[in-house]
C-alpha positions in Angstrom: 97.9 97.4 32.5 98.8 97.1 36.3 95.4 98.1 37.0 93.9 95.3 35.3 95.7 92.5 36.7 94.8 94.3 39.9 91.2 93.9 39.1 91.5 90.3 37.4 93.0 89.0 40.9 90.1 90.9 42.8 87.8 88.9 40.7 89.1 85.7 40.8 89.4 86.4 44.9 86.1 87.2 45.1 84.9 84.1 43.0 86.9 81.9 45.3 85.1 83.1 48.5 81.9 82.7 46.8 82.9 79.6 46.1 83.8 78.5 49.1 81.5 80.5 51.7 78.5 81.4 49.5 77.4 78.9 46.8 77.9 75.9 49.7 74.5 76.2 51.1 72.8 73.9 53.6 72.5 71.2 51.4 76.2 71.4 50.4 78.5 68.6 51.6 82.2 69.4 53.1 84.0 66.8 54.7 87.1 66.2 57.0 88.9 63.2 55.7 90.9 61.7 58.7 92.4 59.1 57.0 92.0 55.6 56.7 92.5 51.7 57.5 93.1 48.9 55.7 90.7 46.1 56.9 92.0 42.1 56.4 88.5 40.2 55.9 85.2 41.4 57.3 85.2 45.1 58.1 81.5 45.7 58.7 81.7 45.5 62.2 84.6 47.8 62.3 82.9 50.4 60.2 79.6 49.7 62.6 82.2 50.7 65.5 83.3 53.8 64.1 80.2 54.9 63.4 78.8 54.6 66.6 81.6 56.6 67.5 80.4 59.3 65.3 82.1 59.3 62.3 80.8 59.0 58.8 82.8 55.7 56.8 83.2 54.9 52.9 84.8 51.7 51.8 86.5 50.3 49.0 88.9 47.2 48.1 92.1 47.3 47.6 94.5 45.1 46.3 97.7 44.7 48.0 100.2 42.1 47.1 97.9 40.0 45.4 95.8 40.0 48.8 92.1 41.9 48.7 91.4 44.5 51.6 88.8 47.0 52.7 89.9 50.5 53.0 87.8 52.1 55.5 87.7 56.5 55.3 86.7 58.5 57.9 84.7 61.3 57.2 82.9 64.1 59.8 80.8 66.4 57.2 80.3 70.1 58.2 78.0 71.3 55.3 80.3 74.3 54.5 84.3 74.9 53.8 84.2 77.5 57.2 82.5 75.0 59.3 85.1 72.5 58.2 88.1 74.3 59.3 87.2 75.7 62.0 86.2 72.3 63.6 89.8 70.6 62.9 91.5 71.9 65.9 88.2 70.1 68.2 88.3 67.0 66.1 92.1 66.2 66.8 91.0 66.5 70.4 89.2 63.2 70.1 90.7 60.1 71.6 90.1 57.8 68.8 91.7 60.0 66.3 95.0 60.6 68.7 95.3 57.1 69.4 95.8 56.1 65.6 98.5 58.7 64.9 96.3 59.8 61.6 97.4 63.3 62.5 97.0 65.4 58.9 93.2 65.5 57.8 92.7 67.2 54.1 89.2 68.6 53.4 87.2 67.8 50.6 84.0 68.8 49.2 81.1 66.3 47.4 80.1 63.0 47.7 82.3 60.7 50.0 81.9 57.9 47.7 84.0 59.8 45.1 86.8 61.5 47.1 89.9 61.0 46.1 92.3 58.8 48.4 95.8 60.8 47.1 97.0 63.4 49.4 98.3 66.8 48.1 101.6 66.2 50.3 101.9 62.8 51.4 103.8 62.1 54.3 107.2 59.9 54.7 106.7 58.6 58.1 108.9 55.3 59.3 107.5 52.1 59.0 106.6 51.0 63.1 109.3 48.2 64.7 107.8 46.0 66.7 111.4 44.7 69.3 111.7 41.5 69.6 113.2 40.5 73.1 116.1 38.6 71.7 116.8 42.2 69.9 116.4 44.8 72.3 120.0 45.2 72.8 120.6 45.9 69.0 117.9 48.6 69.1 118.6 50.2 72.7 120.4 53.1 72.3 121.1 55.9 74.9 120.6 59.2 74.3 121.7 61.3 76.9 123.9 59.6 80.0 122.2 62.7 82.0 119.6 65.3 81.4 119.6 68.8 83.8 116.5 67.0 85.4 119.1 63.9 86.0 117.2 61.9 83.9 119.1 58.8 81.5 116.9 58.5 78.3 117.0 55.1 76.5 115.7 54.8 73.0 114.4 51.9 71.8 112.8 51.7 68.0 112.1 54.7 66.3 109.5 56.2 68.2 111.9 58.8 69.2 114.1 60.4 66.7 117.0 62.4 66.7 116.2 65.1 63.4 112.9 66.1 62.6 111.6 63.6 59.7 107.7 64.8 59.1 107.7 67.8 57.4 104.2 67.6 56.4 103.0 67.7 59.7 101.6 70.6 60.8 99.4 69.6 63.7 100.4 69.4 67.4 101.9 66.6 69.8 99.2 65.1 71.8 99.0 62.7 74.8 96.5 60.2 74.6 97.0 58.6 78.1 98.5 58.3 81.1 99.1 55.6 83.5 98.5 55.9 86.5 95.4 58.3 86.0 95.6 61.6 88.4 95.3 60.9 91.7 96.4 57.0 91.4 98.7 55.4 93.8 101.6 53.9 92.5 104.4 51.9 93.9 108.1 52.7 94.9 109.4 52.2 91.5 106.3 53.8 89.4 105.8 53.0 86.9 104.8 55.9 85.5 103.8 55.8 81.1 102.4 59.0 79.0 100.9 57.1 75.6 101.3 60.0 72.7 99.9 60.2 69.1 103.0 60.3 67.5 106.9 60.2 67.2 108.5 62.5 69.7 111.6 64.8 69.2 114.5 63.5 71.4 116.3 66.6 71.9 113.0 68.3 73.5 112.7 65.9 76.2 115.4 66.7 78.3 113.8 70.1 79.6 110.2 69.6 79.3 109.3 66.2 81.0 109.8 66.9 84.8 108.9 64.5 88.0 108.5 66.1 91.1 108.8 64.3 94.9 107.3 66.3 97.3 108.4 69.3 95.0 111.6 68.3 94.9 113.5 66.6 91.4 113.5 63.3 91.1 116.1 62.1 88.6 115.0 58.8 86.9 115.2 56.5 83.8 112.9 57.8 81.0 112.3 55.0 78.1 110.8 55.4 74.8 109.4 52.4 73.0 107.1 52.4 70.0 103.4 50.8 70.1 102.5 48.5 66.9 101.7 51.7 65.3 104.6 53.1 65.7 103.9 55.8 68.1 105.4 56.8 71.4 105.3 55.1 74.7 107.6 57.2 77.3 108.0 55.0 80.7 109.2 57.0 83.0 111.0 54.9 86.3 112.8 56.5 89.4 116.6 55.9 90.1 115.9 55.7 93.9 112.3 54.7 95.2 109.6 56.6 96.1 109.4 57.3 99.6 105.9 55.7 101.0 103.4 58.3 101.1 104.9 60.9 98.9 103.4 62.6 96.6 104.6 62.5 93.1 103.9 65.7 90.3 104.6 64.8 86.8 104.7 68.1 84.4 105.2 67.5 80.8 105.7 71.1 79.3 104.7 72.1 75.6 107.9 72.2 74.7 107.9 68.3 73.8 107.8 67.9 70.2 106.8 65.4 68.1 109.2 64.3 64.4 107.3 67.3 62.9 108.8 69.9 65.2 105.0 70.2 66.7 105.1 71.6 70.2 102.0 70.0 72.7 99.1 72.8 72.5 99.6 73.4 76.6 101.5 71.9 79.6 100.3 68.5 80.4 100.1 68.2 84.5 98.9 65.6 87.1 100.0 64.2 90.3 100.2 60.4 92.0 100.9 58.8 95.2 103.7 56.4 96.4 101.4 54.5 99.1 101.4 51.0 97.6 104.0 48.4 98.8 104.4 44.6 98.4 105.4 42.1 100.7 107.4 38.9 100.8 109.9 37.5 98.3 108.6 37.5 94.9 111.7 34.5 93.7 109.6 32.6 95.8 106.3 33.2 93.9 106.9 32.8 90.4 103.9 30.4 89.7 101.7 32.9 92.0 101.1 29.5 94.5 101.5 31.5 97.4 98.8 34.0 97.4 100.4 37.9 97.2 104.0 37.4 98.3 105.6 39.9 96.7 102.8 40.8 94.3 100.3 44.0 93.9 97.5 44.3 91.6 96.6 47.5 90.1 92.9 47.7 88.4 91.1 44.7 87.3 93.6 42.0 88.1 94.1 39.0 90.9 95.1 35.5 91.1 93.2 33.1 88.9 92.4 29.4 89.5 93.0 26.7 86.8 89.6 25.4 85.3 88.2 23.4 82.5 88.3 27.1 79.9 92.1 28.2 81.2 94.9 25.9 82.6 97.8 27.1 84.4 100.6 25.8 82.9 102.5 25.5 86.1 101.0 24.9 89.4 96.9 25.3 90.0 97.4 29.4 90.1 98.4 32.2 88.2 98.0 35.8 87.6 95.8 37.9 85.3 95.0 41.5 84.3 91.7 42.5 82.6 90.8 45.7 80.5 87.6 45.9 81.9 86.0 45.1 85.1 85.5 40.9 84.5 88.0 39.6 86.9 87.4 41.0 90.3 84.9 43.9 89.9 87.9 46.2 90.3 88.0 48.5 87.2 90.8 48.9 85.3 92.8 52.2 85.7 90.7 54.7 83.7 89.0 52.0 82.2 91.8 51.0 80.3 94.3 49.9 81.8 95.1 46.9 84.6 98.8 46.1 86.3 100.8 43.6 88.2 104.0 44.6 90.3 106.4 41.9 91.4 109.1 42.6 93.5 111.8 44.0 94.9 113.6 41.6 93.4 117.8 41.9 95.4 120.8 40.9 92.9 121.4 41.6 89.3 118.1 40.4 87.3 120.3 38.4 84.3 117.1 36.6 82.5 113.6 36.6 82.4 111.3 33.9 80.9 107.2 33.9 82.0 104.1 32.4 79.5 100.9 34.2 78.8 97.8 34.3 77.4 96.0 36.9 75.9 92.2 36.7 75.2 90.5 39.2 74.0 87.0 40.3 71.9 89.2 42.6 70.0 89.8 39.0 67.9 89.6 39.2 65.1 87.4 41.4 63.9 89.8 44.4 65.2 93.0 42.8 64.2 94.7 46.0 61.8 93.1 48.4 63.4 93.9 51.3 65.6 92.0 48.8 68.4 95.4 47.5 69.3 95.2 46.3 73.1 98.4 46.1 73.9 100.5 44.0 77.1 104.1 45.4 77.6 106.5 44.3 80.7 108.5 46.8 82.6 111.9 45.8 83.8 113.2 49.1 86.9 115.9 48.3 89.2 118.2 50.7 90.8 119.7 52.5 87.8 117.8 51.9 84.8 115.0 50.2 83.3 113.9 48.3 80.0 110.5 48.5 78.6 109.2 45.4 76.3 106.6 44.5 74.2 105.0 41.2 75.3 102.2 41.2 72.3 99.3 43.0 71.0 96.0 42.4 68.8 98.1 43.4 65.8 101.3 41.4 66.7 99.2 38.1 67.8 97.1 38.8 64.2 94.1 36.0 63.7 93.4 33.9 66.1 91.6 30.2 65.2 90.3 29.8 68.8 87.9 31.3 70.6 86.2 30.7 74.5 82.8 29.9 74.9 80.2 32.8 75.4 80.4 33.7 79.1 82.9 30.7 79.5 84.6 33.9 81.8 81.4 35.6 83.6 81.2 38.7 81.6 83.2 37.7 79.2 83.4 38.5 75.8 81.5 42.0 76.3 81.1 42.3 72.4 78.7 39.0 72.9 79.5 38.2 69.3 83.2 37.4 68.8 86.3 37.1 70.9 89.7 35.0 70.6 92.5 33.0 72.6 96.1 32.8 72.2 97.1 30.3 73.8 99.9 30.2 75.5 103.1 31.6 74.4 107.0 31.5 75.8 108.2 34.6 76.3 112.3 35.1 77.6 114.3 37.9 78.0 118.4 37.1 78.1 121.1 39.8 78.7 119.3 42.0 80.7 121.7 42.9 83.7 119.5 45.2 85.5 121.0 45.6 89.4 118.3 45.4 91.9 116.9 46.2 94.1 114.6 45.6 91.1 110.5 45.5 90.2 108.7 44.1 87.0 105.4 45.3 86.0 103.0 43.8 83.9 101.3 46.0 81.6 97.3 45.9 80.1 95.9 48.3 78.0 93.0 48.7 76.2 94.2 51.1 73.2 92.0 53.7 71.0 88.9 53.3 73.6 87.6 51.2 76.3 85.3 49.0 74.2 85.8 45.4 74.2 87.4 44.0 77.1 90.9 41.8 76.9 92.6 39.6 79.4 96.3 38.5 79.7 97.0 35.3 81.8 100.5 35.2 83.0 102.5 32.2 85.0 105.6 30.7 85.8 108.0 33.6 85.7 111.5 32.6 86.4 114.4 34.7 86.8 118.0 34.3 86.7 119.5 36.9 89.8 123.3 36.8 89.8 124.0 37.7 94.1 128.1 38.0 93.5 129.3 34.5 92.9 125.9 33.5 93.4 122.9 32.5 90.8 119.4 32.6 92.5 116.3 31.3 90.4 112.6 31.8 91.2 111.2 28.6 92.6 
């Protein structure tokens, strides 16, 4: 008897290889399913995006809460059930794909048009926070007053969690950018920010995310915020500045795990350099009227003139960043990503309140996508920092305005659609960050560098308590 189930399960072994390695032929059809979007409104041009990009698409509508949506699958086909597996480990390599988070493909063989959208295991991730300034306080948490590096870790969200909440995820942490690229310069107080594709593990940070000064430890304030999707942003600021022309080594071991208990496939190394420095008094620049007092541009980003298309809101002047190379012929920081430093600022920074703009040919076709430019402001002074989320593509949503075609020389690159904000109040209360102090603004073109954005930015003020003393930016 125990020989024949013996044989039986040789049989049935056998007829699953065949099944799997022998009957799919050439003509056979065995896709990777990535994952998928929901699409508000017109999602042609979004699949037409994708595809360029090399991935096969499928959609359908959806209904969801009485409102109709395009669900748009990615697909890669690789003929046979082998071929598929073997090329998930390369796929998960590509930027697009690490940018989203959509971290678990499932393979499937036949026509796209009939796969089915339930997964075997689906996962129970968190819902993304998007922190509100007048909330950061409720949400900032501290994990660790001091890490063997030195290091203070603030949380902020749920990007980083405290117990591993993914157990279907079986695929490893990734980084999907860095800011500064290798080799930048950066100024006295950084910043330095490592974008991943996914949650990270708090407990795993403390030993495996090391800054170096001239080979030497440099203890500083490490935040983690999540992006509109919900994944990680570490900011990484130093407690003491940067001495000018140092060089700065950032290691981020493979220890780092992500809410899965996913280790990074290797260490993750690169190296900076502490040469830029601003001068003047940046309280007396607020409205950028007086050229670059106490201002540095990093990328594609410089002073801007009121004209009939944008109108500073205070003064004739003010700042902006680009994700591209439209503003100044500067390109932005691997393509991606534009700054602007102001400071030191002396005194305990109490308040912060600035408009902006954001324009950008993500609008709207893009809006709900993993396309999500994204402007954040970084607040380091001498012993911490706080990292917040000015807006996005997703967080602005649909825009009803748009600039003329080349209204901005260059400007928008998709030469079909683009959209305008307007300007928006933006203030920060109960901040009490003691200075010296910096804040950076923050551009970044997210999930490629495709379709340029720009973020206007003027009359900052700032409350600075000096002792008995209140100071305000003039």
């Amino acid at each position: 008897m125990k020989s024949f189930f013996k044989r039986k399960r040789y049989y049935l072994y056998m007829s699953l290889f065949f099944l799997f390695f022998v009957v799919e032929g050439d003509t056979a059809h065995v896709y990777i399913s990535i994952g998928s979007f929901i699409v508000e409104g017109n999602a042609e041009r979004f699949v037409e995006r994708l595809e360029k990009a090399g991935f096969k698409t499928f959609t359908e509508k959806v209904v969801v809460k009485n409102k109709e949506f395009t669900r748009v699958t990615l697909l890669k086909d690789y003929g046979t059930y082998r071929n598929a597996r073997r090329a998930i480990p390369k796929l998960m390599r590509n930027p697009i794909i690490r940018q989203s988070g959509l971290k678990r493909p499932w393979i499937r063989p036949g026509d796209p048009q009939q796969l089915s959208r339930t997964k075997i295991s689906p996962s129970k991730k968190l819902e993304p926070i998007f922190i509100k300034p007048e909330n950061y306080s409720k949400e900032e948490k501290i994990i660790e007053a001091k890490t063997a590096q030195g290091h203070t870790i603030i949380n902020v969200g749920n990007a980083g969690v405290s117990t591993y909440t993914d157990s279907y995820d079986h695929l490893p942490l990734g980084i999907v950018q860095v800011i500064p690229g290798y080799g930048s310069s950066i100024g006295p107080k950084g910043p330095i920010i490592v974008f991943f594709n996914d949650r990270v593990y708090l407990p795993s940070i403390s030993e495996n995310f090391i800054v170096e000064e001239n080979n030497v430890v440099k203890p500083g304030t490490i935040t983690i915020v999540p992006n509109s999707n919900g994944m990680a942003i570490i900011t990484y600021i130093p407690k003491k500045e940067f001495e000018k022309d140092s060089q700065i080594n950032v290691l981020i071991k493979n220890g780092l795990q992500d809410d899965g208990g996913n280790a990074m496939n290797s260490d993750y190394e690169f190296s900076v350099h502490a040469t830029l420095s601003s001068e003047g008094n940046f309280l007396e620049n607020g409205g950028f009227e007086k050229e670059n007092v106490g201002i540095i541009f990093q990328g594609d980003g410089g002073l801007y003139s009121s004209n009939n298309v944008i109108n500073a809101p205070e003064g004739t002047t003010m700042a902006a960043l680009s994700t591209g190379n439209i503003l100044t012929g500067n390109s932005a920081l691997m393509n991606t990503t534009s700054l602007l430093i102001c400071g030191p600022i002396d005194g305990t920074i109490k308040e912060i309140s600035f408009k902006y703009n954001l324009v950008s040919a993500e609008f709207n076709v893009y809006v709900g996508s993993i396309f999500d430019d994204s402007a954040l402001l970084m607040v380091s002074g001498l012993e911490t920092s706080k990292v917040y989320m000015i807006t996005s593509i997703n967080i602005a949503g649909y825009q009803t305005n748009s600039l003329p075609f080349n209204a901005i020389q260059g400007f928008p690159d998709s030469d079909v659609h683009n959209g305008i904000t307007g300007w928006k109040d933006f203030t920060i209360k109960d901040i009490n960050i003691k200075g010296p102090s910096t804040l950076s603004f923050i551009l970044s073109d997210v999930g490629d560098a495709a379709y340029s954005s720009i973020l206007f930015i003027d009359d900052v003020k700032i409350k600075v308590e000096k002792g008995q003393k209140n100071e305000k930016t003039k």
